[in-house]
LUMMI-803318 format. One record per residue: z, y, x of N, C-alpha, C in turn. Coordinates in steps of 0.1 Angstrom, whole numbers, padded with zeros to 4 digits, always signed. Example, Ala and Ser with C-alpha at 12.3 -4.5 7.8 and 13.67 -1.06 7.14 Angstrom:
<pts>
+0078-0057+0132+0078-0045+0123+0078-0033+0132/+0071-0022+0128+0071-0011+0137+0079+0000+0129/
</pts>
This chain:
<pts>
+0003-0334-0117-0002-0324-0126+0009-0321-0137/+0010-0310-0140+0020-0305-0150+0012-0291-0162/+0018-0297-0174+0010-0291-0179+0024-0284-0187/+0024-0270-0188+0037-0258-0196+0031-0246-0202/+0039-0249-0214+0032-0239-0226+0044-0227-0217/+0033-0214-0219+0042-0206-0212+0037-0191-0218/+0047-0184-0225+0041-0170-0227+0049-0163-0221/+0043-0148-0216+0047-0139-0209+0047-0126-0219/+0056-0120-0218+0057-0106-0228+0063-0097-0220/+0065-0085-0225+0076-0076-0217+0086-0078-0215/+0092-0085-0222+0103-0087-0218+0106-0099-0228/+0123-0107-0223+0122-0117-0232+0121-0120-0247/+0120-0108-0253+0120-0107-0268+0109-0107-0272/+0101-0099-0260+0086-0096-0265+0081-0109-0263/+0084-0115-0253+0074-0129-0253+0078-0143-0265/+0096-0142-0274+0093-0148-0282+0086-0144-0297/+0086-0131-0292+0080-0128-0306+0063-0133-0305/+0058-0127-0295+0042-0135-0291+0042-0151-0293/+0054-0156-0287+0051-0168-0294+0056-0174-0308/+0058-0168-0313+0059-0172-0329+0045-0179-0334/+0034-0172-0334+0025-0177-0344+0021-0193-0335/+0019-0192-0326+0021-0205-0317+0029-0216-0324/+0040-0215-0326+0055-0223-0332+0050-0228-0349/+0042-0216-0352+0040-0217-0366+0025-0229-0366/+0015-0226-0357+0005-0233-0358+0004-0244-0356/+0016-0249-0345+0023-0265-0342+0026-0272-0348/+0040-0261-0361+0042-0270-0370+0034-0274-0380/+0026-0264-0383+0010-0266-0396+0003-0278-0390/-0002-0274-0376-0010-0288-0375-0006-0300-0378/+0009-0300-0373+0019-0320-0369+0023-0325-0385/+0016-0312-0396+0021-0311-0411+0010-0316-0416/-0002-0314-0413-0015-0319-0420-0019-0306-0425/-0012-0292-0423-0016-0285-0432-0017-0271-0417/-0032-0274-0411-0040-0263-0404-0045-0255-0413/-0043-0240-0401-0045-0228-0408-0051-0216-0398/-0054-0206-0400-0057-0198-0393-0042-0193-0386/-0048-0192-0371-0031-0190-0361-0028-0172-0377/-0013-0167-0375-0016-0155-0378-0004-0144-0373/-0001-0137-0374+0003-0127-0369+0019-0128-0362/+0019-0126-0353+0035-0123-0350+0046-0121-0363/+0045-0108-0368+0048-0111-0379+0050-0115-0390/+0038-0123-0394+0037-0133-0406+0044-0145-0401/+0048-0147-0389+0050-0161-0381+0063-0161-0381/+0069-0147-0376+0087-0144-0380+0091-0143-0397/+0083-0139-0403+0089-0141-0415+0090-0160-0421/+0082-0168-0417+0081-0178-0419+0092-0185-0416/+0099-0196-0434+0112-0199-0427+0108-0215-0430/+0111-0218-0419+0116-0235-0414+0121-0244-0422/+0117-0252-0425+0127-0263-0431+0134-0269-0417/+0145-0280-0421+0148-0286-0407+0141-0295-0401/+0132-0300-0410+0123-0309-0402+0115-0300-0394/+0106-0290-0402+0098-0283-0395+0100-0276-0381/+0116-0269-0381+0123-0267-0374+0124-0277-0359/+0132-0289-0363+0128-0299-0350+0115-0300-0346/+0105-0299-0353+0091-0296-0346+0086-0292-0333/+0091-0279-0340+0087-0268-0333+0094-0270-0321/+0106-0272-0328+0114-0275-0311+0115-0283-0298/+0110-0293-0305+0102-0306-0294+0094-0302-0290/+0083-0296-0298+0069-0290-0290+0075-0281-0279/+0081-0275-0280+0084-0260-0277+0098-0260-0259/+0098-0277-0258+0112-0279-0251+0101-0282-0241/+0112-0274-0227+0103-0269-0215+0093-0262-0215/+0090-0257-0227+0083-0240-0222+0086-0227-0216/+0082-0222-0215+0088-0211-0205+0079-0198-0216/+0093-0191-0218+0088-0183-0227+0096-0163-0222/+0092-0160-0214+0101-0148-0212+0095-0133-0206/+0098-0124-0201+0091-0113-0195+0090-0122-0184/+0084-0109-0175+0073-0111-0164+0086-0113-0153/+0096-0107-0155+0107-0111-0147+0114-0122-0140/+0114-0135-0150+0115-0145-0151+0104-0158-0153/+0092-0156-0154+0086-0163-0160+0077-0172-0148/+0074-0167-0136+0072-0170-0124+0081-0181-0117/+0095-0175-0117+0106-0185-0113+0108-0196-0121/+0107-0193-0136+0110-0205-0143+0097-0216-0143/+0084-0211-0139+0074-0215-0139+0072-0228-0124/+0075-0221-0116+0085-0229-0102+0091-0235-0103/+0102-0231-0110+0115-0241-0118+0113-0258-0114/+0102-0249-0130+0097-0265-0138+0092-0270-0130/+0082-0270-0122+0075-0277-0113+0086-0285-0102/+0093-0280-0095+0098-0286-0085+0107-0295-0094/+0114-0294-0107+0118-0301-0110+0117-0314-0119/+0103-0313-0121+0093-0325-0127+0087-0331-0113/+0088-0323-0102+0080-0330-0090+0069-0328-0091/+0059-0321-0094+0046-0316-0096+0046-0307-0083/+0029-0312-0080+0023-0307-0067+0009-0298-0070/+0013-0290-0063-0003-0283-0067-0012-0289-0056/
</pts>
């Protein structure tokens, strides 16, 4: 079993922008300080400390975050290369 945080957008930019509020709600939670998910927007303006920053990033390592282009393949990727069987 394999479990991958994975967003799809139109393209690679669009899918990190979608996941922004995601990144943000990770670090709120692992902070003690939960919140309402919120906007793409509100989520890019939001600046990082470096701790928060590593966070996000650990959460965030081996996700698959890209258009529809890639996100299939890397989705495969990951599986064959964790050894995961459906």
């Amino acid at each position: 079993m394999l479990a991958v945080t994975a967003v799809c957008g139109a393209d690679d930019e669009d899918a990190r922008r979608l996941a922004a509020p995601i990144r943000l709600a990770i670090v709120r939670s692992r902070t003690g300080r939960r919140a309402p998910i919120v906007s793409p927007d509100e989520a890019l303006a939001y600046a990082f400390s470096p701790a928060e920053q590593a966070i996000a990033d650990e959460f965030f390592t081996g996700a698959v975050i890209c258009g529809p282009a890639a996100v299939a393949d890397r989705l495969i990727a990951t599986a064959r290369e964790t050894g995961a069987r459906s």
